[in-house]
C-alpha positions in Angstrom: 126.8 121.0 127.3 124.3 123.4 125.7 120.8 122.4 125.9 119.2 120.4 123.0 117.3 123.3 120.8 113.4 122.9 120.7 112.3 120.7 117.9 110.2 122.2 115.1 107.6 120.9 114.0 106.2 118.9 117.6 103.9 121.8 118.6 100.4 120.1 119.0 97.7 121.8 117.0 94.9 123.3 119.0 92.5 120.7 120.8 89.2 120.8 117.7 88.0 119.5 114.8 90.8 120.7 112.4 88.4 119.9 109.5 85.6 121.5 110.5 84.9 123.0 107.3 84.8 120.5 105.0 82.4 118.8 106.8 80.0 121.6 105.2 80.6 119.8 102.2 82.5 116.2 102.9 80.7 114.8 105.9 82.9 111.5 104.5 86.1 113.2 105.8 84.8 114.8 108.8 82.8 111.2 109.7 86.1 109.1 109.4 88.6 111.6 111.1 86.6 112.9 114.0 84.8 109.3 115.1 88.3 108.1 115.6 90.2 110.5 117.1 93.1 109.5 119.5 94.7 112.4 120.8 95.8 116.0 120.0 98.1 116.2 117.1 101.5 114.7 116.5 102.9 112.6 119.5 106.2 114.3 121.2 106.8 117.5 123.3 109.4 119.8 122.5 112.4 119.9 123.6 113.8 123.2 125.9 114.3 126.3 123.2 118.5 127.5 123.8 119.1 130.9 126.0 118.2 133.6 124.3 120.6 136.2 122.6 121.4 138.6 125.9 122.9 141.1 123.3 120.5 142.1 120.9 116.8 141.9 119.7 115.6 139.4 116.7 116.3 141.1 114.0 113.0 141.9 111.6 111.8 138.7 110.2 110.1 139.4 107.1 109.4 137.7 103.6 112.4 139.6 102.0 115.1 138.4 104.4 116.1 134.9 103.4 115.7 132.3 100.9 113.3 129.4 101.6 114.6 126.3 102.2 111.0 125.2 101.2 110.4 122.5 98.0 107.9 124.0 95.6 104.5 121.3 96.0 105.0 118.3 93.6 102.4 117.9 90.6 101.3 114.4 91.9 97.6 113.6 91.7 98.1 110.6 94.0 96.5 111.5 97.5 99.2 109.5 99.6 102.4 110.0 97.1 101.5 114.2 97.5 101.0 113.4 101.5 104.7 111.6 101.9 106.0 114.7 100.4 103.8 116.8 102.2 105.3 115.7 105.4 108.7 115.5 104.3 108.3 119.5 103.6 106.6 120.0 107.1 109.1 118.0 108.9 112.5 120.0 106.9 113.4 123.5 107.9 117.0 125.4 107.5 116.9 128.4 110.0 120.6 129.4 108.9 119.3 130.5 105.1 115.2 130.8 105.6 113.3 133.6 107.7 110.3 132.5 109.4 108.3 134.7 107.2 109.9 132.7 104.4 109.1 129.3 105.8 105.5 130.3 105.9 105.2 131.5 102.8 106.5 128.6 101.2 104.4 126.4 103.2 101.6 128.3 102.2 102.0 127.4 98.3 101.1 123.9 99.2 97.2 124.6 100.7 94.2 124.4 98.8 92.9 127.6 97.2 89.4 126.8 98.0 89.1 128.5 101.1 85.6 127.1 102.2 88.1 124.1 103.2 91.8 124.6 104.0 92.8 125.4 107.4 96.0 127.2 107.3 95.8 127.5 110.9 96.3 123.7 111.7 99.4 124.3 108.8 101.2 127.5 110.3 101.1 126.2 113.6 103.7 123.8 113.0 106.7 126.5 113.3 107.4 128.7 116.0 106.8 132.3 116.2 109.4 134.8 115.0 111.4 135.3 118.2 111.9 131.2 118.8 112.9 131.2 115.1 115.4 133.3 116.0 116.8 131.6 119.0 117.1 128.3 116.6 118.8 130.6 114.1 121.2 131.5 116.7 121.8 128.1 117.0 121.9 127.3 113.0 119.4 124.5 113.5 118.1 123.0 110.5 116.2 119.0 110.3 116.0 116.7 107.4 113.5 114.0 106.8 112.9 110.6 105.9 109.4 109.3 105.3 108.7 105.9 105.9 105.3 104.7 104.6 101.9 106.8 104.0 98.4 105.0 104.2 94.9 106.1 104.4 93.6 105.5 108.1 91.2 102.6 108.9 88.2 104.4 110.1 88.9 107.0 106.7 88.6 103.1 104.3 85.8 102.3 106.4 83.7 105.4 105.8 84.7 105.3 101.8 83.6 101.7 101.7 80.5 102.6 103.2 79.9 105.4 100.7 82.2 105.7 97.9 79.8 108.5 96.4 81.2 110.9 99.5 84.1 111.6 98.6 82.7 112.9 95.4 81.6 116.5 97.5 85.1 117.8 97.7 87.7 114.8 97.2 89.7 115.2 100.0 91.5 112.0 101.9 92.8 111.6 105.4 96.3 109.6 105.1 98.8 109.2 107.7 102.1 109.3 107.5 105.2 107.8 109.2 109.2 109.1 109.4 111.7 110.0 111.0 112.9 113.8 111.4 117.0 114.5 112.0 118.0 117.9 113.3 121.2 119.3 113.5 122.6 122.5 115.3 125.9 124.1 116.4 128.9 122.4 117.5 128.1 119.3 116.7 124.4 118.9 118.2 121.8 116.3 116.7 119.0 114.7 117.5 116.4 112.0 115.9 112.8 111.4 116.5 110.2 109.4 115.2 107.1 110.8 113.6 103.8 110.6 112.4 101.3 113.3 111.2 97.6 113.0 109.6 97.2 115.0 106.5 93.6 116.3 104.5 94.5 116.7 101.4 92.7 117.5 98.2 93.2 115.6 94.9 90.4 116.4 92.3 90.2 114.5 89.2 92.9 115.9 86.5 94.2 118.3 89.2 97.2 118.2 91.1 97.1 117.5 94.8 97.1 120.3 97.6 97.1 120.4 101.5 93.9 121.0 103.2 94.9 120.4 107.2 96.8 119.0 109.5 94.6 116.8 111.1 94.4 115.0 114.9 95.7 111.8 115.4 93.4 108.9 114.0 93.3 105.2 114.7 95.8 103.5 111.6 
């Protein structure tokens, strides 16, 4: 029986403060993330990647080859409504029709434009490099998802409660979210998982919503 193909989208983001940034300007954020963190990223380790082709190289993965499988970002202006289909975007890939290139381009629509606080880092770390993409193409792996609930973490209430002014600075939110991801590969392979991821996202007034960062876990 072949071996389960890794699961994208469980690779932990690197161990610091993803939002770094935007405490220059929203020490509300960076207070109620960072004074409650938990752990490194989303929960889960990935699964063993499948044998790679013996045959040939990867062929050239770049923005032309492919169609993304990626959603264009919804014009919603509700931090938690944008975040449930933020994650449902993150946690959805289709290696059989979209290059990795493609994938991260597509991602890439959702971020913030305001440089001084996105962290595409945190964002493009969720997929594997070029040559794992690859393997999973091989493999015609692809993963649906189903979000659950969204909500705005404790400690993140807490902090606004404390100073609704704050969030004034840059209005960007910390809400979790909570799912279930389904992926799918060749002859007949599939696999669920549960999942949870905290999102920064920016919703100014009469604008619609983009994705600032993934952030670390944080206490519910």
């Amino acid at each position: 029986m072949p071996n389960r193909p890794s699961l994208y989208g469980l690779r932990r983001p690197p161990k610091r403060v993803i939002m770094v940034a935007i405490g220059l300007a929203c020490l509300l954020v960076l207070a109620a993330v960072a004074a409650f963190l938990t752990g490194r990223g989303e929960h889960g380790a990935a699964a063993p990647a499948p044998p790679a082709p013996s045959s040939s190289a990867p062929a050239p993965d770049t923005p032309s080859s492919g169609h993304s499988s990626v959603p264009s970002p919804p014009r919603i202006s509700d931090p938690v409504e944008f975040s449930k289909a933020a994650a449902t975007m993150l946690w959805s890939y289709d290696t059989r029709t979209t290059s990795q290139a493609r994938q991260l381009a597509g991602m890439k629509a959702w971020m913030t434009k305001e440089s001084a606080y996105g962290d595409w880092a945190s964002v493009s770390a969720q997929i594997p490099d070029p040559v794992l993409w690859s393997r999973m193409a091989d493999q015609k792996q692809h993963a649906t998802a189903v979000v659950a609930e969204g909500h705005y973490p404790a400690a993140f209430k807490q902090a606004l409660s404390d100073d609704p002014a704050a969030i004034t600075k840059a209005y960007i939110y910390a809400v979790t979210v909570t799912g279930k991801q389904t992926i799918t590969w060749a002859k007949g392979g599939s696999g669920a998982e549960d999942r949870s991821v905290t999102l920064a996202v920016q919703c100014r007034p009469s604008a619609d919503c983009t994705l600032v960062a993934i952030a670390p876990r944080v206490a519910p």
